[in-house]
C-alpha positions in Angstrom: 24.8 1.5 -6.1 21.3 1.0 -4.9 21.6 0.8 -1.3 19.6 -2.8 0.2 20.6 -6.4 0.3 21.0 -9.3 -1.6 19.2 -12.7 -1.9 17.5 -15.5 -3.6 15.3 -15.6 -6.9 14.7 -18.7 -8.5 17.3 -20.8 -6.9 19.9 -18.2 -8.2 21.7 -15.1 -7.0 20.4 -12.4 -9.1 22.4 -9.2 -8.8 19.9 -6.3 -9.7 22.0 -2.9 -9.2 23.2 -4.4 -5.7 19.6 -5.4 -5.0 17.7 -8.4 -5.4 14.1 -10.0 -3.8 15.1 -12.3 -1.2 14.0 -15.9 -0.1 10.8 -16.7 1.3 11.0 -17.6 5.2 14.5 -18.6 4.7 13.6 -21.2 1.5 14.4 -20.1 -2.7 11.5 -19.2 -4.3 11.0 -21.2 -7.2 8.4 -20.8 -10.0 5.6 -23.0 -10.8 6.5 -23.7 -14.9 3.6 -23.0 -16.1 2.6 -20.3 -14.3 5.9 -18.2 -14.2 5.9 -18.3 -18.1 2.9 -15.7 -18.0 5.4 -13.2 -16.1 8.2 -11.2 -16.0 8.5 -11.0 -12.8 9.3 -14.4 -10.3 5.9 -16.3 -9.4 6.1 -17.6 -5.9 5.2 -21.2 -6.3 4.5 -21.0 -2.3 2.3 -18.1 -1.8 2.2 -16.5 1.5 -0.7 -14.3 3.1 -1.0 -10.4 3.3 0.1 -9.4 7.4 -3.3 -8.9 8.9 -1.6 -5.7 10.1 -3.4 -2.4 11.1 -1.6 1.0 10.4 -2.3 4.4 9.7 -2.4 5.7 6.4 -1.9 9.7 5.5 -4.7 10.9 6.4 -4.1 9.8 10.2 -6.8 6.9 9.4 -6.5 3.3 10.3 -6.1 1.1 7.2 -5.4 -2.8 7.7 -3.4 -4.2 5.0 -5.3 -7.4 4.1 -8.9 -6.1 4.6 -8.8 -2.7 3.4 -8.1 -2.8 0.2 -10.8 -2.9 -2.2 -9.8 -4.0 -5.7 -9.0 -7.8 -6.5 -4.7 -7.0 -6.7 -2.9 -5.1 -4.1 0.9 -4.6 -4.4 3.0 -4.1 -1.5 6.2 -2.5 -1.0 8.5 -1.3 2.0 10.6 1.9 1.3 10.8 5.2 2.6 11.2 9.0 1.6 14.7 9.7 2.4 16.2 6.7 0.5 18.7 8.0 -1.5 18.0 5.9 -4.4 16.6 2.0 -4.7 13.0 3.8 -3.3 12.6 6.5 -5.9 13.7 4.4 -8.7 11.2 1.8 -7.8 8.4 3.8 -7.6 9.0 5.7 -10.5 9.4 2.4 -12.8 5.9 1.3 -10.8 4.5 4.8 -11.8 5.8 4.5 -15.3 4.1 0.9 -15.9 0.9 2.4 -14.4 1.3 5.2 -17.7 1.0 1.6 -19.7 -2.1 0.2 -18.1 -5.9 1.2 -19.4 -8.2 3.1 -16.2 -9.8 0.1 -15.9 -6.7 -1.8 -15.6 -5.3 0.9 -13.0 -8.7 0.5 -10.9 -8.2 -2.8 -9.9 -4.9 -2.0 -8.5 -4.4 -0.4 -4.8 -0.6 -0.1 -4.2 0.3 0.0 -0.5 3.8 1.9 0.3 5.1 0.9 4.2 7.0 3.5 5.2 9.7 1.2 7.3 11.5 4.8 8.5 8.9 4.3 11.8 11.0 6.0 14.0 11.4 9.3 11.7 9.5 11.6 9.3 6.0 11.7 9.7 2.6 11.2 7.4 3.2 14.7 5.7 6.4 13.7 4.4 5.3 10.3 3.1 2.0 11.9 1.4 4.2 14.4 -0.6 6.9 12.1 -1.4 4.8 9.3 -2.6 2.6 12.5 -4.5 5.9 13.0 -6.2 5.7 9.3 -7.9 2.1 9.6 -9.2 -1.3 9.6 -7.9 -2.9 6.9 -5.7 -0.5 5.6 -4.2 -1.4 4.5 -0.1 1.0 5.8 2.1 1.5 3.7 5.1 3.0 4.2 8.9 2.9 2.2 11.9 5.4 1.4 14.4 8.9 -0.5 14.6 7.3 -3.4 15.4 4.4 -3.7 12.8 6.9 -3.0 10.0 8.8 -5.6 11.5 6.3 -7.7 11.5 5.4 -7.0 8.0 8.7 -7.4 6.3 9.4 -11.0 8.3 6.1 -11.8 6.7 6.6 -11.1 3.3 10.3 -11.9 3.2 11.5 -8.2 3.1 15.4 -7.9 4.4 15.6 -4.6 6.4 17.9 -3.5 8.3 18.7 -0.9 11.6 19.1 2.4 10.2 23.1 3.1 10.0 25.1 5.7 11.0 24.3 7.8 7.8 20.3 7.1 8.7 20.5 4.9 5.2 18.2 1.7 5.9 19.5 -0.9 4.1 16.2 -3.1 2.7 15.4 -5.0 0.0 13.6 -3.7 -2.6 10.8 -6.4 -4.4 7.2 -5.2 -4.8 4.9 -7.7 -4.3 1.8 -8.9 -5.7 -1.2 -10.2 -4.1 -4.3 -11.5 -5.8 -8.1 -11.2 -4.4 -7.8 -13.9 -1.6 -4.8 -12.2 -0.4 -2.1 -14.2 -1.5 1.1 -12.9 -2.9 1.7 -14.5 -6.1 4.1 -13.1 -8.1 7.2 -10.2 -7.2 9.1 -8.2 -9.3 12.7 -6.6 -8.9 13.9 -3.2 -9.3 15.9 -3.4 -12.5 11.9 -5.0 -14.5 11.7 -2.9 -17.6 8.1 -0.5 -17.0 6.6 -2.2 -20.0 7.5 -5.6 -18.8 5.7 -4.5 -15.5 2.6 -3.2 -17.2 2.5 -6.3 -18.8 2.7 -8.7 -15.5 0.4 -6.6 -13.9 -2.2 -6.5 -16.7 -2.4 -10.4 -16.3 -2.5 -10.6 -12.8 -5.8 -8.3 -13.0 -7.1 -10.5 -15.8 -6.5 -14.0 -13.6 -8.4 -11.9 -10.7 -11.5 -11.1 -12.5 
């Protein structure tokens, strides 16, 4: 069972191999009708903003979250490389929906991997984990407190790491659109095609 927590999609518990995306600062998400029938995924009727958050990517270089990025969508997600499963299944649907998607397509995407393990591993680990999952991926560190920060912002559940070192999380990536907004998230269990798809539109909206 995929180890991170449970909450609210669409004014429904949605079990997704014990995982689901949670609420939004503590209120359901629910999807604007015409807008959530252009995707798979759940479109946040109530966007909220990219964290204006500096870290350090792995190169040992400052990268800020909102203004760094250069491409009109960013997707977010919070993981890290010793989870022993949600993570790697995540990414690896995420790099098999990226197979789907033209070059051009792929372009206008940065994804942005937070590695919420702050107090453990280090850059090296992240770049060769995340190199394991596909090319271009940003690997992200900063401290307890920014990833804190973060996942309150974005309505990430994460928890202390247990006595096994297993952090439970949730597991949503998260869509954001040129003006920084996250619009849309999707759940581990999305099909890669169905993924490809949602993020094929987003792109299109953004340009």
């Amino acid at each position: 069972m995929a180890r991170c927590l449970v909450g609210l999609v669409v004014l429904a518990v949605v079990m997704v191999t014990g995982c689901a995306a949670p609420s939004v600062a503590g209120q359901a998400i629910a999807p604007k009708a015409d807008e959530a029938d252009a995707y798979h995924g759940t479109w946040l009727d109530q966007p909220f903003t990219m964290p204006d958050v500096a870290l350090t990517d792995t190169a040992e270089l400052p990268y800020n979250l909102r203004t760094s990025p250069t491409t009109p969508v960013s997707l977010l997600y919070l993981g890290y490389p010793d989870c022993p499963d949600v993570c790697n299944s995540t990414l690896g649907g995420l790099a098999g929906a990226f197979d789907g998607l033209s070059p051009d397509v792929r372009d206008d995407i940065t994804v942005l991997v937070v590695d919420i393990d702050a107090d453990r591993g280090s850059s090296k680990q992240l770049k060769r984990w995340l190199a394991g999952h596909g090319e271009g991926f940003v690997g992200l560190r900063g401290t307890s407190g920014q990833i804190r920060e973060i996942a309150d912002a974005v309505g990430v559940e994460m928890h202390e790491p247990g006595p096994d070192g297993v952090i439970l999380h949730s597991a949503q990536i998260i869509g954001f659109d040129r003006h920084h907004r996250a619009t849309v998230l999707w759940t581990p269990d999305l099909p890669a095609d169905a993924l490809a798809a949602d993020l094929q539109t987003l792109v299109a909206a953004q340009r």
